[in-house]
KOLSE-520401 format. One line per field, with one value per residue: residue in three letters; x, y, z negated of N, C-alpha, C in turn. Coordinates in steps of 0.02 Angstrom, whole numbers, plus 50000, padded with zeros to 5 digits. Layout:
% residues N
r	[ALA;...]
nxx	[X;...]
nyy	[Y;...]
nzz	[Z;...]
caxx	[X;...]
cayy	[Y;...]
cazz	[Z;...]
cxx	[X;...]
cyy	[Y;...]
czz	[Z;...]
//
This chain:
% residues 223
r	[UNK;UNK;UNK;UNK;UNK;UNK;UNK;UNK;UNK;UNK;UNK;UNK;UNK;UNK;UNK;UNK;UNK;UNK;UNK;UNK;UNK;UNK;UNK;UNK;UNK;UNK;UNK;UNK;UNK;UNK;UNK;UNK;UNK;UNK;UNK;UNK;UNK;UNK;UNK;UNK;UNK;UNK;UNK;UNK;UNK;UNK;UNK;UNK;UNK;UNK;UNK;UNK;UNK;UNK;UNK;UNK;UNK;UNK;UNK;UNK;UNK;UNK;UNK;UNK;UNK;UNK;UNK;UNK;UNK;UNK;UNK;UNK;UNK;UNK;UNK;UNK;UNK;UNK;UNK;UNK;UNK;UNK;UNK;UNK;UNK;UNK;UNK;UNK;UNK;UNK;UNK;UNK;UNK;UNK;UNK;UNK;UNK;UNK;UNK;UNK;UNK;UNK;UNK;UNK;UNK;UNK;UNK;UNK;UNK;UNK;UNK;UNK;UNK;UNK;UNK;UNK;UNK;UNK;UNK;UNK;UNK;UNK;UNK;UNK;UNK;UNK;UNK;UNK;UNK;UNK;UNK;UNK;UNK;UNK;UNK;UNK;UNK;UNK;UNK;UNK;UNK;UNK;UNK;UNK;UNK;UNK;UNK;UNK;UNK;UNK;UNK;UNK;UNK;UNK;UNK;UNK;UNK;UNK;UNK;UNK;UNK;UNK;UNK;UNK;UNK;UNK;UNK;UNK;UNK;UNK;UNK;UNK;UNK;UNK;UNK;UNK;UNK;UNK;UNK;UNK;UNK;UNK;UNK;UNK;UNK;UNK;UNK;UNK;UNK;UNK;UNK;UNK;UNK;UNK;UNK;UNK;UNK;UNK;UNK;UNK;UNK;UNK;UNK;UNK;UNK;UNK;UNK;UNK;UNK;UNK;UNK;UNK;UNK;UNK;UNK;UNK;UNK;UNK;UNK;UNK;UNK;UNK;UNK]
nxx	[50594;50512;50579;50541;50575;50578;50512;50561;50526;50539;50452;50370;50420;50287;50180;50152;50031;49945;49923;49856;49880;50013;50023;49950;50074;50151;50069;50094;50236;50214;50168;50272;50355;50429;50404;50484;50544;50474;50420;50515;50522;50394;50409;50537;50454;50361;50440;50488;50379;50328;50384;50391;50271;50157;50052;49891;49833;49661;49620;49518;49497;49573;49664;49744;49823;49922;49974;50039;50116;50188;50269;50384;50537;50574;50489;50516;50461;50510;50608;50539;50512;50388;50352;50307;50182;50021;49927;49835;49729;49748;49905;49937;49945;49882;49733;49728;49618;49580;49507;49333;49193;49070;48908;48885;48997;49043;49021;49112;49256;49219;49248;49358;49432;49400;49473;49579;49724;49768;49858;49775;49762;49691;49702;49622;49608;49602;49458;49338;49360;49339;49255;49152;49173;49148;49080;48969;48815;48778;48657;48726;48839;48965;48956;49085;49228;49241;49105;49087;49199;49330;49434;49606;49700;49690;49703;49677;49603;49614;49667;49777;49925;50071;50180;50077;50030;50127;50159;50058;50061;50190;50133;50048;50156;50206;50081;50073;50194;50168;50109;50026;50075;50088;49945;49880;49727;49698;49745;49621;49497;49330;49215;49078;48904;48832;48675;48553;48641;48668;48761;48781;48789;48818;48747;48637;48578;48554;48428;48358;48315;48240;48144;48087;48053;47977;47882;47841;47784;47680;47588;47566;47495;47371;47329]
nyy	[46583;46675;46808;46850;47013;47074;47210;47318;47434;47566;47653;47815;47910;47967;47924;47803;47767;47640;47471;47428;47499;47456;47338;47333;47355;47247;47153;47199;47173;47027;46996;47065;46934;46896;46819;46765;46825;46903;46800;46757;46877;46874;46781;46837;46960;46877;46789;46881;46946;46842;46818;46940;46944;47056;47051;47088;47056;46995;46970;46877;46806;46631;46586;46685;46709;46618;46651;46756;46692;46624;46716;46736;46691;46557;46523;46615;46698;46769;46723;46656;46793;46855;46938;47055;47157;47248;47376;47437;47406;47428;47435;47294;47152;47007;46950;46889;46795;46744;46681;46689;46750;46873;46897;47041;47077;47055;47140;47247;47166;47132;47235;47283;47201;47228;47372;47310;47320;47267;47112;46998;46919;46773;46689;46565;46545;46419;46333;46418;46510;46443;46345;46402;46347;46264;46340;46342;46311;46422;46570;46685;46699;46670;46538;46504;46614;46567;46620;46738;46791;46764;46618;46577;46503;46376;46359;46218;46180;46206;46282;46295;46227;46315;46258;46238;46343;46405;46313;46337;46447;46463;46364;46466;46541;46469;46473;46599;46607;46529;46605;46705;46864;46983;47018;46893;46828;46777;46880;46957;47049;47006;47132;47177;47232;47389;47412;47530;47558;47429;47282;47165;47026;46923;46824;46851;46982;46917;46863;46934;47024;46937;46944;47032;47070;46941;47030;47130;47097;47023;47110;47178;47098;47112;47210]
nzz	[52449;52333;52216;52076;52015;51854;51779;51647;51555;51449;51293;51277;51125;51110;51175;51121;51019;50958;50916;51017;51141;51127;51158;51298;51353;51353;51411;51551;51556;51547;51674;51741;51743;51618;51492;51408;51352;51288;51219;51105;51037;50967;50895;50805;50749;50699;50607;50503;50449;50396;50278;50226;50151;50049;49929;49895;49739;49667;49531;49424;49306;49227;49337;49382;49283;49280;49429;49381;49307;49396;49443;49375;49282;49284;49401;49503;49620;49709;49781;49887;49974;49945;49825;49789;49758;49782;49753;49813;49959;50089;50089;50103;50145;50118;50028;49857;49798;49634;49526;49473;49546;49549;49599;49578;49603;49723;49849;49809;49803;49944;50016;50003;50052;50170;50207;50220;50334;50515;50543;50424;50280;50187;50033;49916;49774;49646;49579;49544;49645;49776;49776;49672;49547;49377;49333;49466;49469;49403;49392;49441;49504;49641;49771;49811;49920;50020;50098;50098;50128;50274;50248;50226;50150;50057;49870;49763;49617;49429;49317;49470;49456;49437;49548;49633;49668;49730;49828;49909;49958;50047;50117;50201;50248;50340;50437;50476;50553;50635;50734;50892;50902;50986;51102;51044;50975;50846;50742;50750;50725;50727;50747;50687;50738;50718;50654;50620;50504;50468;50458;50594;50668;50825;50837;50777;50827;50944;50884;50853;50947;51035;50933;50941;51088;51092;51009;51060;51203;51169;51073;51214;51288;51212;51238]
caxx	[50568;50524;50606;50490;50615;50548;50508;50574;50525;50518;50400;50395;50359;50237;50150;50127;49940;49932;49944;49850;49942;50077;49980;49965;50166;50144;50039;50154;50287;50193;50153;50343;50387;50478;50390;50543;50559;50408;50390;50567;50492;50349;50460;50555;50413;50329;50483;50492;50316;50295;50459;50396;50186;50115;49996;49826;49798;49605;49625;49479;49505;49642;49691;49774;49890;49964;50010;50082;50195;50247;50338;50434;50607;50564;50462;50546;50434;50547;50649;50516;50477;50322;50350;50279;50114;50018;49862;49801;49719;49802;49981;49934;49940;49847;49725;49728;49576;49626;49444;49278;49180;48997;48868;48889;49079;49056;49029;49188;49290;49222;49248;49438;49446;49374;49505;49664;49744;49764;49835;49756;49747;49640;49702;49589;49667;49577;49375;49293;49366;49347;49157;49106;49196;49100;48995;48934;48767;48765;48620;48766;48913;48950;49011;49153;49230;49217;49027;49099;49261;49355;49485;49661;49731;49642;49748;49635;49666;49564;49675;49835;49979;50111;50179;50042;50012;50213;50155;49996;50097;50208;50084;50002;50193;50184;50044;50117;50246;50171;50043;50053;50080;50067;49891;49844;49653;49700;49739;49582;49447;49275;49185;48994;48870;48817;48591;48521;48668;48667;48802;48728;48840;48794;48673;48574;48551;48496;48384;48308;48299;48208;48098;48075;48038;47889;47818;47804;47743;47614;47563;47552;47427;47317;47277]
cayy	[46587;46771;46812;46935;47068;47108;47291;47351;47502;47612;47684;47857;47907;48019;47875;47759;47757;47591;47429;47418;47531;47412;47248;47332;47351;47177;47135;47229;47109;46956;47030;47038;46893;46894;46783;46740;46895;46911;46749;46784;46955;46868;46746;46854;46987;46826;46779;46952;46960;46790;46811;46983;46960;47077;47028;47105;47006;47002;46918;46890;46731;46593;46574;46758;46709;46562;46679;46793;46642;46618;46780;46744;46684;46497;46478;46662;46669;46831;46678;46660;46854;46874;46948;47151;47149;47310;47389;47477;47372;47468;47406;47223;47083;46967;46966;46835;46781;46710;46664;46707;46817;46880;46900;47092;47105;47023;47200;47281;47101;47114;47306;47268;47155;47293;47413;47305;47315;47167;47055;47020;46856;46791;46659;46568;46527;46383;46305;46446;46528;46390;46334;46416;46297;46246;46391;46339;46310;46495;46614;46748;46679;46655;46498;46506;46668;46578;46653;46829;46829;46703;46605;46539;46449;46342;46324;46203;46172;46214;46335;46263;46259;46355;46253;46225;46411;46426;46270;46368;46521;46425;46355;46516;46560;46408;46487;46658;46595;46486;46644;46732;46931;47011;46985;46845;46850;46766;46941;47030;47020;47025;47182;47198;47296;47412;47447;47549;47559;47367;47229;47117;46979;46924;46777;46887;47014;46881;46830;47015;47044;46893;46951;47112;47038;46924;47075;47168;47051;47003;47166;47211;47062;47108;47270]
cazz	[52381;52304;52170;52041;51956;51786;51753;51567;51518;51358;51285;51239;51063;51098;51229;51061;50977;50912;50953;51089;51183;51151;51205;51376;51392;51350;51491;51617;51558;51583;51740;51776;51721;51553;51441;51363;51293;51227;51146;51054;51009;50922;50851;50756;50712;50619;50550;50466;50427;50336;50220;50174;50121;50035;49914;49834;49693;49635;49480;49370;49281;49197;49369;49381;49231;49329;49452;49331;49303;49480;49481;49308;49287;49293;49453;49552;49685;49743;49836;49948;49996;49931;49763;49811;49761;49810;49712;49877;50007;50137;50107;50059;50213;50104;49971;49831;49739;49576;49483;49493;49593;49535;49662;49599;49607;49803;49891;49780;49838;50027;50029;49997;50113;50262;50188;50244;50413;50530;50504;50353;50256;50133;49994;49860;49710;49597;49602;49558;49694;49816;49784;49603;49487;49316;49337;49527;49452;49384;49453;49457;49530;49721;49765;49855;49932;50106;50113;50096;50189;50312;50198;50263;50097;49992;49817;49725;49535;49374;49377;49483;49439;49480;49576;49688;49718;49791;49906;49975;49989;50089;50186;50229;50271;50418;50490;50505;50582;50718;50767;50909;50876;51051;51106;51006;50952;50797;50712;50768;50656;50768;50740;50705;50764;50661;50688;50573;50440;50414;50509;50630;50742;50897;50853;50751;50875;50996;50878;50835;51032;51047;50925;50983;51163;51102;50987;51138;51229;51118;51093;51276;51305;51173;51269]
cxx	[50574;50546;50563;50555;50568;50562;50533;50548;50508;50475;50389;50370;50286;50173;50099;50077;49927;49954;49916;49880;49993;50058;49980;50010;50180;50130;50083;50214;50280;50193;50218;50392;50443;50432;50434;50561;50500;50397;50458;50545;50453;50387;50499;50522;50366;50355;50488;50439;50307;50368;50429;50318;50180;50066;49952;49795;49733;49587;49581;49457;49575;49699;49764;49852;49921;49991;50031;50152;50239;50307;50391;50491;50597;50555;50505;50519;50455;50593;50608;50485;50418;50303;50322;50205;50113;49925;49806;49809;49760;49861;49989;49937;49898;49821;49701;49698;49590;49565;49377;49248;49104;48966;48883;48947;49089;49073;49080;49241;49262;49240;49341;49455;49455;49426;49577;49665;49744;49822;49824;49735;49705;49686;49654;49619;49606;49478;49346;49285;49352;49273;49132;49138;49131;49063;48983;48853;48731;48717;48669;48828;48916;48980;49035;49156;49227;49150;49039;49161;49277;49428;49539;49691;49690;49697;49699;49655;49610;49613;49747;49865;50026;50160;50165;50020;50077;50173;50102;50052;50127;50176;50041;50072;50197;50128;50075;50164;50239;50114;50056;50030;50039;50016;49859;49773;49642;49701;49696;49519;49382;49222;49100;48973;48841;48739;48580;48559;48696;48738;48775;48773;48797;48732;48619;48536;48524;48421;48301;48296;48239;48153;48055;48035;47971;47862;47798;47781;47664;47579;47537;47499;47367;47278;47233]
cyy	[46659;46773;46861;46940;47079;47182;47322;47424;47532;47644;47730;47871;47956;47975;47835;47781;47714;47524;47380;47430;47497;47352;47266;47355;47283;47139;47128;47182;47042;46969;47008;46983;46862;46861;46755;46779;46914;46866;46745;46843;46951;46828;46785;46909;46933;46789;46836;46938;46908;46766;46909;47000;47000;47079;47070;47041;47044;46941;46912;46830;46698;46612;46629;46749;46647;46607;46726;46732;46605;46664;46770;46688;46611;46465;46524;46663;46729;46802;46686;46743;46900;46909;47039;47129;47221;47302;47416;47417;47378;47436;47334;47186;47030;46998;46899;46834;46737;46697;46684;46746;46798;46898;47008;47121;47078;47068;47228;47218;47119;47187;47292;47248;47204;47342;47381;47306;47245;47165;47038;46947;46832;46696;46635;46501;46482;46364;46365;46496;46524;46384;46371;46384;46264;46293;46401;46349;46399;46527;46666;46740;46626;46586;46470;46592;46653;46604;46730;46843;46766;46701;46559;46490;46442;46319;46276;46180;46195;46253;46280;46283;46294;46353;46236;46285;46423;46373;46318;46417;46509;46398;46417;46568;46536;46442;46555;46625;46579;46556;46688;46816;46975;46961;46913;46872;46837;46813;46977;46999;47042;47070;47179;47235;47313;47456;47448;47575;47484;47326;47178;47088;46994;46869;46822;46951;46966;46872;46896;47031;47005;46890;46992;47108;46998;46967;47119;47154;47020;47066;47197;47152;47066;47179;47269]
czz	[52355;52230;52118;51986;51892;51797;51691;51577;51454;51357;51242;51168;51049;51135;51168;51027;50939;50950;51032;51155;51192;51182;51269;51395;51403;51427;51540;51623;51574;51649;51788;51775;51677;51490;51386;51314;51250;51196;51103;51016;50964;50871;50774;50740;50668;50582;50482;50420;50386;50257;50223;50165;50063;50004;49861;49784;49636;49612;49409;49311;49247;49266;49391;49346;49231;49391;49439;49314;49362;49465;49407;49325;49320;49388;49513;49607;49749;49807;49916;49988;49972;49842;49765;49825;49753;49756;49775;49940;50088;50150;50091;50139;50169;50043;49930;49775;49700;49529;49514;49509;49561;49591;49646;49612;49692;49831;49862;49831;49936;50050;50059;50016;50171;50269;50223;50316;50414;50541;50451;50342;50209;50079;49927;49822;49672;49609;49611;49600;49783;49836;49709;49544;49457;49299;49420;49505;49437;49444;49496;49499;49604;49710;49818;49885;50012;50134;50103;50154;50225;50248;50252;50234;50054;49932;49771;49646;49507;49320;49404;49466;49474;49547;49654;49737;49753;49848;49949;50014;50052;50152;50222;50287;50345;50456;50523;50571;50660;50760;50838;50895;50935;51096;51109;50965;50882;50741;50714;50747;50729;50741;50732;50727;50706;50705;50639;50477;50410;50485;50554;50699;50782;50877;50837;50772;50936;50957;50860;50912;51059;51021;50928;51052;51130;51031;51065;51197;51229;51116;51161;51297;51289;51213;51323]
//
C-alpha cells in the first residue's frame, strides 16, 4: 500500500497576487492529500466571515427605518456581527435593498453591485424589493431586484419587521457558513463578454452567431 506524503509549503509574500494564486496551493494540497486541512481552513474562514458581514445598505423606503431599528438598543443586531455597515461598495460583503428601486435608479443599484469584491451577497428587504410591492403596476418601478442582480435573502414584509430582518440575516449567515471558500464556484460571479461596449452571456452570443451565420449565408446565396 503507498503511502502519499503531503507536501506543505509557504508561500512567499512576494509569490501572493490574489486568490487565485492561492487556489493553486490549494490544488497542490489536494494533490497531496490533505483535505482535512483544507476543509478545516474553510471552516473556520466562513466562520469568521459570516459573524463579521459587512453591509451596504440601499435604503430608499419605510423598509430602511426598520433596519435602522435592528441596530438600536432593543433588537442589537451587534450580537450577531453584522452591525459595520460601509458607504463604499468596496468594503461591504453584502448589499441590502431596503425599498424601491426605479427603473432609473437600477444602473446606480447594479453599478454598486459590480463595485463589490467576491464574495458578495445580495439581500432584499420587503415587497417592493422582492417583486415591486403596491407600486408593481407602476410604469417606473422594477419589479423585483432579482431582474438586476442575483438575490440570496428574501426578507418579505410590507416592510418586515425587525425581527424578520435578524432571521434573514441569519439565514444568509447559514449559507456562509456551509460554502466552500477554496475553489468553490459559488463565490465567482460569471463574467460577460463585453462586444461593442455592451454585456452579452453565452446564450445571447449563440444566438447573435447564429444570426450572423444565416445573414451570411443568405447573403452569399443571393449572389
Amino acid at each position: 500500500m503507498e503511502v502519499r506524503k503531503p507536501v506543505i509549503k509557504s508561500i512567499p509574500y512576494s509569490e501572493f497576487k490574489d486568490n487565485e494564486s492561492l487556489e493553486k496551493i490549494v490544488d497542490e494540497l489536494h494533490e497531496g492529500g490533505v483535505n482535512v486541512v483544507v476543509g478545516s481552513l474553510d471552516s473556520m474562514i466562513n466562520w469568521g466571515r459570516s459573524n463579521s458581514l459587512w453591509s451596504l445598505t440601499f435604503a430608499t423606503s419605510c423598509c430602511g427605518i426598520e433596519f435602522m431599528a435592528v441596530g438600536c438598543a432593543r433588537y442589537d443586531f451587534a450580537r450577531f456581527g453584522f452591525e459595520v455597515t460601509r458607504n463604499s461598495p468596496r468594503q461591504a460583503d453584502l448589499i441590502m435593498c431596503a425599498g424601491t428601486i426605479t427603473h432609473k435608479m437600477a444602473p446606480a443599484f447594479k453599478r454598486l453591485y459590480d463595485q463589490m469584491a467576491e464574495p458578495k451577497y445580495v439581500v432584499a428587504v420587503g415587497g417592493c424589493a422582492i417583486s415591486g410591492g403596491p407600486f408593481k403596476s407602476s410604469y417606473h418601478v422594477v419589479r423585483g431586484i432579482g431582474e438586476i442582480v442575483p438575490v440570496d435573502v428574501y426578507i418579505p414584509g410590507c416592510p418586515p419587521r425587525p425581527e424578520a430582518i435578524l432571521y434573514g440575516m441569519m439565514q444568509l449567515q447559514r449559507k456562509v457558513k456551509v460554502e466552500k471558500f477554496f475553489g468553490g464556484v459559488n463565490h465567482k460571479e460569471k463574467k460577460p463578454i463585453i462586444i461593442n461596449g455592451n454585456d452579452v452571456d453565452d446564450e445571447k452570443l449563440k444566438e447573435a452567431s447564429a444570426a450572423l451565420n444565416l445573414v451570411n449565408t443568405s447573403s452569399a446565396s443571393n449572389i
